[in-house]
C-alpha beads as a LAMMPS data file, in Angstrom:
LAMMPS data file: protein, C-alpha beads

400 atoms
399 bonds

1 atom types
1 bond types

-500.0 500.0 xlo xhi
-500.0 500.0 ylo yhi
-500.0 500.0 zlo zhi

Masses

1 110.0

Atoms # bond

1 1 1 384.073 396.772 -212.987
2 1 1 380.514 398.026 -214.352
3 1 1 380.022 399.740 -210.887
4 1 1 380.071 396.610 -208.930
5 1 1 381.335 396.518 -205.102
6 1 1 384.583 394.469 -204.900
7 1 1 385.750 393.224 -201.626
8 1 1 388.688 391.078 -200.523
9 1 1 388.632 388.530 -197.630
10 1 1 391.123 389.490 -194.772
11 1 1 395.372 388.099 -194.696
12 1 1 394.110 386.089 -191.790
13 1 1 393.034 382.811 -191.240
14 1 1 389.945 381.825 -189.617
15 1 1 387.690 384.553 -190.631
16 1 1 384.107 384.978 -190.201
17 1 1 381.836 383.466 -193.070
18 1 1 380.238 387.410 -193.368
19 1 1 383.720 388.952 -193.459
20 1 1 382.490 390.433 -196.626
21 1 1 379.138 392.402 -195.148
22 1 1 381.290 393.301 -192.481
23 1 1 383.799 394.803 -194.868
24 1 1 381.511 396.621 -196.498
25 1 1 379.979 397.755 -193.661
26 1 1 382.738 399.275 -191.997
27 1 1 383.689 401.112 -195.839
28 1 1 380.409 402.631 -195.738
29 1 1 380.971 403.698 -192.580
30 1 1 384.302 405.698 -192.391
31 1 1 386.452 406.362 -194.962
32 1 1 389.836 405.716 -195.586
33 1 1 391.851 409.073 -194.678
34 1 1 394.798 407.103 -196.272
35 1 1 392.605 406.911 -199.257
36 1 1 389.306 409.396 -199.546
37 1 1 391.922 412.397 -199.494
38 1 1 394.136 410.634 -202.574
39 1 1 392.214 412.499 -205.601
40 1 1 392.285 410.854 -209.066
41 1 1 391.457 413.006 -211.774
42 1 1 390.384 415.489 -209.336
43 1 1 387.809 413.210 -207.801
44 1 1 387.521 411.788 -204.397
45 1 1 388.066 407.792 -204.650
46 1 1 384.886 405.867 -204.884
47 1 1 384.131 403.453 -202.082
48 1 1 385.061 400.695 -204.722
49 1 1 388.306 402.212 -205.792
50 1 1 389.041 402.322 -202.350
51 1 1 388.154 399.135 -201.451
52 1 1 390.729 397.607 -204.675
53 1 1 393.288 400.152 -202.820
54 1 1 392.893 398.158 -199.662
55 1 1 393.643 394.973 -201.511
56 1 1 396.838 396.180 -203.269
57 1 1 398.365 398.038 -200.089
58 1 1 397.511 394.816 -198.192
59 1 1 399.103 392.297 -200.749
60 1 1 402.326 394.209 -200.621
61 1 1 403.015 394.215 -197.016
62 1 1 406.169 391.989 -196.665
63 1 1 404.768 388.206 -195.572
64 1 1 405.220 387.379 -191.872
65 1 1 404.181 384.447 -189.976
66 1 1 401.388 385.024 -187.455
67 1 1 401.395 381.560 -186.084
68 1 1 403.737 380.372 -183.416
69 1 1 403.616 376.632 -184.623
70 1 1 403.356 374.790 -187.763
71 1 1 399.681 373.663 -189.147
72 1 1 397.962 371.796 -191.852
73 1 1 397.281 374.565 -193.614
74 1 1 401.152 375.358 -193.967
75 1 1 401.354 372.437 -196.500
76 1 1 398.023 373.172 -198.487
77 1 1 399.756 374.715 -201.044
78 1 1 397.212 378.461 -200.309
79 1 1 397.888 381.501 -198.478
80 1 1 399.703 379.874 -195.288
81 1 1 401.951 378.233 -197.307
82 1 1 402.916 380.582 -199.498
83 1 1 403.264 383.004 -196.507
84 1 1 405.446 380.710 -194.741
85 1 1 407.808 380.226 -197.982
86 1 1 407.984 383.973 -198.645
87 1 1 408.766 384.563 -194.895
88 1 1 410.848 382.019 -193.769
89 1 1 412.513 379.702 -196.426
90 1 1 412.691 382.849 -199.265
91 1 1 414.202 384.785 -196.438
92 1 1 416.478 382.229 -195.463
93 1 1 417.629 381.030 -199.509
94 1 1 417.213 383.807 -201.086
95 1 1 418.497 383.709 -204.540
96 1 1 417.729 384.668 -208.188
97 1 1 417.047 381.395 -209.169
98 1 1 414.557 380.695 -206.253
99 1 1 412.973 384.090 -206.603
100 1 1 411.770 382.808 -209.390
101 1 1 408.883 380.988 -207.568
102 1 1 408.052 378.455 -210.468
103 1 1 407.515 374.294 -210.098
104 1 1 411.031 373.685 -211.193
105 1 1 414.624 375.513 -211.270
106 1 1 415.695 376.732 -214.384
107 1 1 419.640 375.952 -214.789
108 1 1 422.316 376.659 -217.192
109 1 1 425.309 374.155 -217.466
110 1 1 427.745 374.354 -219.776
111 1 1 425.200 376.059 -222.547
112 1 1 422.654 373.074 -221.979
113 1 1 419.318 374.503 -220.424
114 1 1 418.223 372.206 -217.455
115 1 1 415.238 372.118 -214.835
116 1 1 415.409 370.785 -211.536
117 1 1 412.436 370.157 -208.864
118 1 1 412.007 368.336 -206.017
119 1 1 408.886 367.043 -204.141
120 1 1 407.473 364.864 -201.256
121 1 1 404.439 362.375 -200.899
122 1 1 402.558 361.645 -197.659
123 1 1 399.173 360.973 -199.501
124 1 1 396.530 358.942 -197.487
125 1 1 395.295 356.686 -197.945
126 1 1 398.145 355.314 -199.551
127 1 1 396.236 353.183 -202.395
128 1 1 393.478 355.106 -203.882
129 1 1 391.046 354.336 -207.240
130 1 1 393.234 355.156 -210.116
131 1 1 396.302 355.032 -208.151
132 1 1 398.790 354.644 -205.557
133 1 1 401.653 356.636 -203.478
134 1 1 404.441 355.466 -206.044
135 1 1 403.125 356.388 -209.501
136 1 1 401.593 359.804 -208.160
137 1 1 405.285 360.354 -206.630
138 1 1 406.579 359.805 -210.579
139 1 1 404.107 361.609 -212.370
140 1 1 404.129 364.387 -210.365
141 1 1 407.978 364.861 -210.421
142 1 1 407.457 365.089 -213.947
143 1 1 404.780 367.074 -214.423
144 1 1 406.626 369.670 -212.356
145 1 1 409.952 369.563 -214.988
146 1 1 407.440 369.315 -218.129
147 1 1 405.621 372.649 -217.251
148 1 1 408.820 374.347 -216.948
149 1 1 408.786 373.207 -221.305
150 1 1 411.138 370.271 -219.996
151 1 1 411.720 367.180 -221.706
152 1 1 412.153 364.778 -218.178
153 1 1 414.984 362.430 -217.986
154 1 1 415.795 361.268 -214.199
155 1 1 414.803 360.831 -211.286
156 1 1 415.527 360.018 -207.708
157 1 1 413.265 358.074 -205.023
158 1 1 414.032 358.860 -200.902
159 1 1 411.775 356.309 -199.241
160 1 1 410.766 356.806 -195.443
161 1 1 409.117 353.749 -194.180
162 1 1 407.462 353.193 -190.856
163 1 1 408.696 349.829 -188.869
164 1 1 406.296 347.186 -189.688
165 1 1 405.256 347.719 -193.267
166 1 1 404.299 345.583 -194.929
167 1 1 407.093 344.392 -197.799
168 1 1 404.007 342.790 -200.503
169 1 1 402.956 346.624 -199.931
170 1 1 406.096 348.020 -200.657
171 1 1 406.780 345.725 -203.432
172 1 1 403.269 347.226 -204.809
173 1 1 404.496 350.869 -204.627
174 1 1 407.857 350.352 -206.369
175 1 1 406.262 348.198 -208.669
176 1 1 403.909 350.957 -209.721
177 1 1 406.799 353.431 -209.284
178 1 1 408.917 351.381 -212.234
179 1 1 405.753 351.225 -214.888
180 1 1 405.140 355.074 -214.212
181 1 1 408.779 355.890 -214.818
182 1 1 408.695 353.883 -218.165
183 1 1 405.530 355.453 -219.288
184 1 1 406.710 358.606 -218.479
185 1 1 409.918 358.219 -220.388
186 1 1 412.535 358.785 -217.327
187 1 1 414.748 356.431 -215.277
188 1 1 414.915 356.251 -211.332
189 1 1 418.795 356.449 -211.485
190 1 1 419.447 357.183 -206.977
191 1 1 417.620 357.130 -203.996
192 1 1 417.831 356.858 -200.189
193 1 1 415.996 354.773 -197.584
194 1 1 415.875 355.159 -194.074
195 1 1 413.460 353.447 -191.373
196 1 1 411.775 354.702 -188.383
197 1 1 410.473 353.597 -185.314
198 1 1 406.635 352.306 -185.516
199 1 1 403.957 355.542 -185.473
200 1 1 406.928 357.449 -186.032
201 1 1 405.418 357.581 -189.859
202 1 1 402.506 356.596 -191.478
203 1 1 403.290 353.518 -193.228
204 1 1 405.592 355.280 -196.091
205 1 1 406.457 358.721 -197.145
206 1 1 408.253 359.246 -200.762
207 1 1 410.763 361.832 -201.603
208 1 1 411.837 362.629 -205.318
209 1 1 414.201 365.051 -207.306
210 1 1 413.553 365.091 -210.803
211 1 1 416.040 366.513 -213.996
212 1 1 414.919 367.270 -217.382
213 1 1 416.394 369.658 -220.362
214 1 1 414.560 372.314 -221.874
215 1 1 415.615 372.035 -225.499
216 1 1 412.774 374.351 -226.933
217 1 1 414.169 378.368 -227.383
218 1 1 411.004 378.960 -225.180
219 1 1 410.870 380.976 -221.422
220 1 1 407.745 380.230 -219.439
221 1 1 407.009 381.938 -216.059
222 1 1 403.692 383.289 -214.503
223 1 1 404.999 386.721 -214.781
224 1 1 404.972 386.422 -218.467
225 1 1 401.156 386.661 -218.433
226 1 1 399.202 389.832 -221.074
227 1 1 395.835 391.210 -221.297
228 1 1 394.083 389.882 -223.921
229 1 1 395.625 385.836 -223.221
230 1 1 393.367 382.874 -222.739
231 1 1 393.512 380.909 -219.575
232 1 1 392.965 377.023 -220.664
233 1 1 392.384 373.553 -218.621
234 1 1 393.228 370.611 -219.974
235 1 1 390.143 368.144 -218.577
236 1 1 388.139 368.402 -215.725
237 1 1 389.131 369.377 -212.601
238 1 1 388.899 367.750 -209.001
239 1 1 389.027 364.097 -209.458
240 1 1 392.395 363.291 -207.865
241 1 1 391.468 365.370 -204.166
242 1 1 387.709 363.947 -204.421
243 1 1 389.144 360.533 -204.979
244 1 1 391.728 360.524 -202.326
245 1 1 388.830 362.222 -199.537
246 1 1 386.323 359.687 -201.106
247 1 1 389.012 356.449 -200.558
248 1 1 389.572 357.382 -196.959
249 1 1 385.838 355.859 -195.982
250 1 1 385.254 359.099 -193.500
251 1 1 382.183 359.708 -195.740
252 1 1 379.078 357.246 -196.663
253 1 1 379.531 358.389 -200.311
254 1 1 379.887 355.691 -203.500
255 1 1 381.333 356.596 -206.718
256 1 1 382.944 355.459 -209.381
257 1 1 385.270 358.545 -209.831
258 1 1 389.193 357.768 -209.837
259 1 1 392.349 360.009 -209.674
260 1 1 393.489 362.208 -212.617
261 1 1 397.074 361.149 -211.603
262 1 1 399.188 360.893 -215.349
263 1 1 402.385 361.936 -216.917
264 1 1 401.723 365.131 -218.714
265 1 1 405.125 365.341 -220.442
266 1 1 403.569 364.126 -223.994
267 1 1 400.822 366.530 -223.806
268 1 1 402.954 369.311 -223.372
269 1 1 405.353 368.594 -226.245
270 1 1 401.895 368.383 -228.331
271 1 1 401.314 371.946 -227.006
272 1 1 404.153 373.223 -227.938
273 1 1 404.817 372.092 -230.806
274 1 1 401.124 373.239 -232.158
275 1 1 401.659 377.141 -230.915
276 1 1 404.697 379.616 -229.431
277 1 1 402.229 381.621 -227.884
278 1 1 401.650 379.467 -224.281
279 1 1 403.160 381.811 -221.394
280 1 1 403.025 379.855 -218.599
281 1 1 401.803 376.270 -217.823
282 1 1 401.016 374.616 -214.094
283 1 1 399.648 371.132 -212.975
284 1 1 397.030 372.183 -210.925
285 1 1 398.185 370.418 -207.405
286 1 1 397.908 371.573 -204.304
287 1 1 395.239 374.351 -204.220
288 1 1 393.972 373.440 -207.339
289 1 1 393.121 376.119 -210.438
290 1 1 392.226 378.674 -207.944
291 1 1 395.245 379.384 -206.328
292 1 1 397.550 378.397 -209.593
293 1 1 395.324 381.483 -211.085
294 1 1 395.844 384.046 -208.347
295 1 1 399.982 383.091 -208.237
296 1 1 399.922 383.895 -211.885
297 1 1 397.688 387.625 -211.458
298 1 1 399.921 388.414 -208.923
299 1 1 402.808 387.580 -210.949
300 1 1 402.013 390.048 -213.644
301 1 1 400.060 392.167 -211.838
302 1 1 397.027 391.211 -214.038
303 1 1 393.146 390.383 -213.502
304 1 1 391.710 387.100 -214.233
305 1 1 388.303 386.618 -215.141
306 1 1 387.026 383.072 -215.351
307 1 1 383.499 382.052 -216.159
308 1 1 382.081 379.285 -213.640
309 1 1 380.063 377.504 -216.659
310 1 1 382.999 376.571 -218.616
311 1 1 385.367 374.918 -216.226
312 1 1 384.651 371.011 -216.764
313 1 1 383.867 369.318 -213.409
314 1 1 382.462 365.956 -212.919
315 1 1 379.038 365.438 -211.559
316 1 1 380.511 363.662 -208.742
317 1 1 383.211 365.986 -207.973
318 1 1 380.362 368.625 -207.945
319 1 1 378.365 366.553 -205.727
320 1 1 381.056 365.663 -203.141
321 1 1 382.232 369.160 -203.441
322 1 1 378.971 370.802 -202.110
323 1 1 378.458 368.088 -199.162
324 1 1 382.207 368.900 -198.101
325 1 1 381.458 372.526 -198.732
326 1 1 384.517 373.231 -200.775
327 1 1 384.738 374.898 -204.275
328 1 1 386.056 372.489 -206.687
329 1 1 388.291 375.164 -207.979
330 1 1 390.736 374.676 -205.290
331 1 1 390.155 370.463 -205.369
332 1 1 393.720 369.107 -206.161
333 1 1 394.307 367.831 -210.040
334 1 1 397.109 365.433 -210.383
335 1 1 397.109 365.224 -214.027
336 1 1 395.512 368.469 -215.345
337 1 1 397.193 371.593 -216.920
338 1 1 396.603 375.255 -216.296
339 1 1 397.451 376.834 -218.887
340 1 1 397.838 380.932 -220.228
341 1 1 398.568 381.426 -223.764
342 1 1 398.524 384.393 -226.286
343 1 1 394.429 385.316 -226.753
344 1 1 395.330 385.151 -230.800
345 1 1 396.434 381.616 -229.997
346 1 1 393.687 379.906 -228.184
347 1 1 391.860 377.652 -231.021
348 1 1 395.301 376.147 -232.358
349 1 1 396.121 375.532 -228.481
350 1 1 392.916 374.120 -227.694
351 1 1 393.483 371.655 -230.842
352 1 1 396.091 370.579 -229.678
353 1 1 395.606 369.799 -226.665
354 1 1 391.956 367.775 -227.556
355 1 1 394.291 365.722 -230.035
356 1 1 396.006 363.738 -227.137
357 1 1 393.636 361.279 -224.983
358 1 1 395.218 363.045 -221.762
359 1 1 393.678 366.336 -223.287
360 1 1 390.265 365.460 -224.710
361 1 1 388.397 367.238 -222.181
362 1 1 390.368 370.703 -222.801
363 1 1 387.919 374.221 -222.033
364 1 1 388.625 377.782 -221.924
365 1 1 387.483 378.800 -219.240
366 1 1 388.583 382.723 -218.557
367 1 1 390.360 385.452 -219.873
368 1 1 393.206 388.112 -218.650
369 1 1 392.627 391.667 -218.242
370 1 1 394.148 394.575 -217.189
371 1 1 391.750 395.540 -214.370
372 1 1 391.488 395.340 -211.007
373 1 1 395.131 393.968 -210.671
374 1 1 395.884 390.966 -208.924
375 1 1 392.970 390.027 -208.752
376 1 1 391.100 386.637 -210.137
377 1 1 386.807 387.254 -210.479
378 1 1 384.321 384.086 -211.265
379 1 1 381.801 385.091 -213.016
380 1 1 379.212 382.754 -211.605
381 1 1 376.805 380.516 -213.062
382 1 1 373.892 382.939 -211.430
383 1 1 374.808 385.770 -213.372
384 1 1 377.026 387.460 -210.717
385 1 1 380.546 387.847 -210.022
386 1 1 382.852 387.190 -207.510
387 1 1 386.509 387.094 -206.092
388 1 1 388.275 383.787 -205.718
389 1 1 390.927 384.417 -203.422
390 1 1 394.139 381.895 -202.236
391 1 1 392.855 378.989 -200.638
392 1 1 392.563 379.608 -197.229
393 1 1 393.251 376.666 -194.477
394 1 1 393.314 372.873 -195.641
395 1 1 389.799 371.379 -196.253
396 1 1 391.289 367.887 -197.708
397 1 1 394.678 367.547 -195.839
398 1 1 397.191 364.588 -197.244
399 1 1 395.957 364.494 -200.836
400 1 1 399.109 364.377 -202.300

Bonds

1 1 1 2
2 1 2 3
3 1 3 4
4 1 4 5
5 1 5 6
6 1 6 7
7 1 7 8
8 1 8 9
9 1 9 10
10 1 10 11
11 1 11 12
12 1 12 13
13 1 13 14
14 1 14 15
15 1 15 16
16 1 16 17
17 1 17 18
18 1 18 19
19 1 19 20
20 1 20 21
21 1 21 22
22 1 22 23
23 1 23 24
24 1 24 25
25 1 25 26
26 1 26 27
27 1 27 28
28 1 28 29
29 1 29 30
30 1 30 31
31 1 31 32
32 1 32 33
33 1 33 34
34 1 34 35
35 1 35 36
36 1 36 37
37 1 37 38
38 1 38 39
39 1 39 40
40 1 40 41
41 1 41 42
42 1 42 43
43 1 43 44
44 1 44 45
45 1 45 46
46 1 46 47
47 1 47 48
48 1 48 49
49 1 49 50
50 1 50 51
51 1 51 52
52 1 52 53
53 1 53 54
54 1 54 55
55 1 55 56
56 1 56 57
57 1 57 58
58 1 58 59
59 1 59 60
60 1 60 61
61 1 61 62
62 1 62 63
63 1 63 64
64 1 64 65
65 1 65 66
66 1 66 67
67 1 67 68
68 1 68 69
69 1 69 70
70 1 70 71
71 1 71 72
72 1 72 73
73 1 73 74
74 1 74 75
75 1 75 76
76 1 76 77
77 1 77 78
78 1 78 79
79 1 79 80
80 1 80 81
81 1 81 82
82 1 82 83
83 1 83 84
84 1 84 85
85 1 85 86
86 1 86 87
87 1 87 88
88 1 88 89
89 1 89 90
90 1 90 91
91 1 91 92
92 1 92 93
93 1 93 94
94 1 94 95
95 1 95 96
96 1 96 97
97 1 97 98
98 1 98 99
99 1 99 100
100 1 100 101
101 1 101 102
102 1 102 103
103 1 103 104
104 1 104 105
105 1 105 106
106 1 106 107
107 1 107 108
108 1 108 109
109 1 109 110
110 1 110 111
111 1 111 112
112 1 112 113
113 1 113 114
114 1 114 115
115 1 115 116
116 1 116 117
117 1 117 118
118 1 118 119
119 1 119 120
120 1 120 121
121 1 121 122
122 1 122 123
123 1 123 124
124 1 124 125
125 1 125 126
126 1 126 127
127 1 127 128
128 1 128 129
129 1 129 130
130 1 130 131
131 1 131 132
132 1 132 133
133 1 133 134
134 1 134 135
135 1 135 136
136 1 136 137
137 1 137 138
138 1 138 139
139 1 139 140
140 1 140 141
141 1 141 142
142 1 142 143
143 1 143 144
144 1 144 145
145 1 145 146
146 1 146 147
147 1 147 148
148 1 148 149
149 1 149 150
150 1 150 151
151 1 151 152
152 1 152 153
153 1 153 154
154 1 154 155
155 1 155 156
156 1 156 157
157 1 157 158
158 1 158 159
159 1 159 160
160 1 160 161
161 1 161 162
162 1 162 163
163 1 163 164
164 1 164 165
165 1 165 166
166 1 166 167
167 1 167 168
168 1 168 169
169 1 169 170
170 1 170 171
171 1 171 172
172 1 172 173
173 1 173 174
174 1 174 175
175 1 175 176
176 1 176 177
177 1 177 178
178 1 178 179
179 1 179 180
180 1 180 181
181 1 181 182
182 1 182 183
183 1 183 184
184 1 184 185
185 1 185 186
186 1 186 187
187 1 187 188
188 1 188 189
189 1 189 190
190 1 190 191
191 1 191 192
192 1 192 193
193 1 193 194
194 1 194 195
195 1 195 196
196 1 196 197
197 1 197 198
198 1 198 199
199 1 199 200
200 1 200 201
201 1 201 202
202 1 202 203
203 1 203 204
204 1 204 205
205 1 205 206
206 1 206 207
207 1 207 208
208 1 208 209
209 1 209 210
210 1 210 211
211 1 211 212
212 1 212 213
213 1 213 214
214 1 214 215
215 1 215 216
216 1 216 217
217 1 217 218
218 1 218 219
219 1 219 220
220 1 220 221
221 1 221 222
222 1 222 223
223 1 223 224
224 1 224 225
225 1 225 226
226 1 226 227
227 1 227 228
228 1 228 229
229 1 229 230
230 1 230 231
231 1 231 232
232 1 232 233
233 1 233 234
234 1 234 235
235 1 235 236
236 1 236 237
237 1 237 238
238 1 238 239
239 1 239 240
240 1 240 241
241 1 241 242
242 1 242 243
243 1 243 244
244 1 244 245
245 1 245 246
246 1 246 247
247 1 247 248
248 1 248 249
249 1 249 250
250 1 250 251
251 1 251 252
252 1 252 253
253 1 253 254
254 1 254 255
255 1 255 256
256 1 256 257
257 1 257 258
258 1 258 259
259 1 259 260
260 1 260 261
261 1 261 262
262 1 262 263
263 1 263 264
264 1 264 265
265 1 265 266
266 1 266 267
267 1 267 268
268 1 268 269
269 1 269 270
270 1 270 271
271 1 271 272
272 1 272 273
273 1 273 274
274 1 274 275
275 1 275 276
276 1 276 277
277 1 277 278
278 1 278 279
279 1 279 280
280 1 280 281
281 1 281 282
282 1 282 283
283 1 283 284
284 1 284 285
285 1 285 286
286 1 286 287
287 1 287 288
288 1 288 289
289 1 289 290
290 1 290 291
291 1 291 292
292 1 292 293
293 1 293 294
294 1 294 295
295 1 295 296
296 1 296 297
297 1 297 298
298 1 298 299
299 1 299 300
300 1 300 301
301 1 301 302
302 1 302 303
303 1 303 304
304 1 304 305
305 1 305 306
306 1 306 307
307 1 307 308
308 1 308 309
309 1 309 310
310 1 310 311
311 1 311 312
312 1 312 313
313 1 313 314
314 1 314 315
315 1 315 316
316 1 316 317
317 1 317 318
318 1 318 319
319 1 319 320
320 1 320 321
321 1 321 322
322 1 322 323
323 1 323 324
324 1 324 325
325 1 325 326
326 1 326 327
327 1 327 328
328 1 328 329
329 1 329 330
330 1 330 331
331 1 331 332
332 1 332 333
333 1 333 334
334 1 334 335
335 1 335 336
336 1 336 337
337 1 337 338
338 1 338 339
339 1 339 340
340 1 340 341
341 1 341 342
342 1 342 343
343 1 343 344
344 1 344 345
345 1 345 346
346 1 346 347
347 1 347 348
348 1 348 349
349 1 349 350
350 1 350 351
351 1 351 352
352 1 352 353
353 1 353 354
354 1 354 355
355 1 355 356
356 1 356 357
357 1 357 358
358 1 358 359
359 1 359 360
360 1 360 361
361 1 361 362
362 1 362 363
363 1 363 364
364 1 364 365
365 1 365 366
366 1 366 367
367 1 367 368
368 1 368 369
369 1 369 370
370 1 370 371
371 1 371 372
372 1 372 373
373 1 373 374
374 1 374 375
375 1 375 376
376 1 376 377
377 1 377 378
378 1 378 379
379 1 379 380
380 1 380 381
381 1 381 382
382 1 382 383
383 1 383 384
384 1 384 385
385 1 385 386
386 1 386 387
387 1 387 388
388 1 388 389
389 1 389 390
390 1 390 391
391 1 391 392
392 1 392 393
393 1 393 394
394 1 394 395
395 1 395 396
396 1 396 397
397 1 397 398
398 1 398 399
399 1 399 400
């Protein structure tokens, strides 16, 4: 670490903006007894040494949920909701299949290799630039099978629809629903609808299940991940949660910038069939790169190091980003891929993935290490370095 401090925000939500001068503060102040008296190589721990012990003793507490009722943040796809699936559904379902803790389930039947995902859609507005509620609800059903190396096949489509919709609007959605599916290469084969009273929903939620097979002799999983691998993106990030904040009219802000939202199935089987070496592969969704990158550290119990000049943002994303005050590294992506592949592997991956229009804006844009664990550091644009932790809270709710 080259001698530099390291501190970690707190497990809790809502902390103060200096949490990290206060944290150092209170190191300087009093050691550790847990930790000052643990000698390594006959040496008292450094105040950085002790700092990364904090961390890892902290991450492996067993989750538990501090809040009494449900909030936004639960379904932001960062620390809340992760705590609240580790605590409470994990707890409940537990499984070796769930435990697994990727986008899809992996499934064996009869010697065929399956995966099988499920997801909702409550996005609003529900007609954005570059999209609508229907084809997001398609593509990213089957972005979640083709990460897991799945070719997708079928779908199904639960729709929830508020009384008093509109029917043109609903004839819009499934419209845009059927050319997804065909682009995408899958059929909507079931479904469910059920109505409820008016302001009982807003306008129309969308519930999918999607099935592919995995016909490739490959295993992907973000606890495959090595020191010495290449993390990759495959365009720039941002556009779909900018887009969506951007469409709701809350802010006076024009731009021509439209979702990412696209079927990523194709560019995957490019991928793959260009290198063995990818380990694990993510559309970056909810919580964007950020918190797809600290799932897969933790996972394999790895550092990531990422340098801030070579992730590929949009000038507008960028802009919007700093008058929200959010990091576009945890902006949702609804048709980007986060990818980790074998460091001896990155060019021919790269290739690859710039050969297909979906991929033309592919980067590397960080690199695994061994040290500190768990942990993912941006090396920023200024020369410095810093930690970029789970996204904390929910700074653009409904995005997907």
């Amino acid at each position: 670490m080259s001698g530099e401090q390291v501190i970690h925000p707190p497990e809790t939500e809502g902390h103060s903006a200096d949490w990290a001068e206060e944290a150092v503060r209170e190191a300087e102040s009093h050691e550790d007894p847990d930790l000052a008296q643990y000698a390594l190589g006959g040496a008292t721990l450094s105040l950085e040494e002790q700092v990364l012990q904090r961390i890892d003793r902290q991450r492996r507490r067993k989750a538990k949920i501090k809040e009494e009722r449900i909030t936004l943040a639960h379904g932001a796809g960062g620390k809340a909701t992760h705590t609240l699936i580790d605590a409470l559904f994990l707890e409940s379902f537990r499984n070796p299949i769930l435990e697994a803790m990727e986008d899809q389930a992996t499934l064996g039947v009869g010697g065929t290799r399956l995966a099988f995902t499920t997801d909702s859609f409550v996005v609003h507005p529900l007609f954005f630039p570059g999209g609508n509620i229907g084809d997001l609800a398609v593509n990213g059903t089957v972005n979640d099978l083709a990460v897991g190396g799945a070719r997708p096949l079928y779908l199904s489509a639960a729709f929830i629809l508020e009384e008093g919709f509109p029917v043109a609007d609903l004839q819009r959605i499934a419209d845009s629903m059927a050319v997804a599916a065909a682009v995408a290469g899958v059929q909507i084969v079931t479904g469910d609808t059920k109505v409820v009273e008016r302001g009982q929903c807003d306008g129309v939620y969308i519930n999918t299940a999607g099935i592919g097979v995995i016909e490739r002799d490959i295993t992907l999983g973000a606890g495959t991940v090595q020191p010495g691998d290449a993390v990759l993106v495959s365009g720039p990030i941002g556009d779909h949660g900018v887009t969506v904040m951007l469409a709701r009219g809350e802010l006076d802000i024009e731009s021509d910038i439209t979702s990412d939202t696209a079927p990523l199935a194709e560019l995957i089987s490019v991928l793959l069939d260009a290198t063995t070496g990818v380990r694990v592969m993510r559309d970056a969704t909810r919580g964007g790169v950020a918190t797809i990158l600290n799932e897969v550290a933790r996972a394999s119990n790895v550092a990531i190091v990422v340098d801030e000049r070579a992730v590929p943002t949009r000038e507008e994303v960028r802009g919007a980003s700093e008058i929200l005050g959010i990091d576009p590294l945890y902006v949702a992506c609804e048709g980007r891929l986060v990818i980790v592949v074998d460091g001896a592997e990155t060019e021919a991956a790269l290739a690859a993935l710039r050969s297909h229009p979906l991929g033309e804006g592919a980067a590397v844009i960080g690199k695994v290490k061994d040290d500190p664990p768990t942990l993912v550091l941006l090396k920023t644009e200024f020369g410095g370095t810093r930690i970029v932790d789970m996204l904390v809270g929910d700074p653009l709710p409904r995005i997907c």
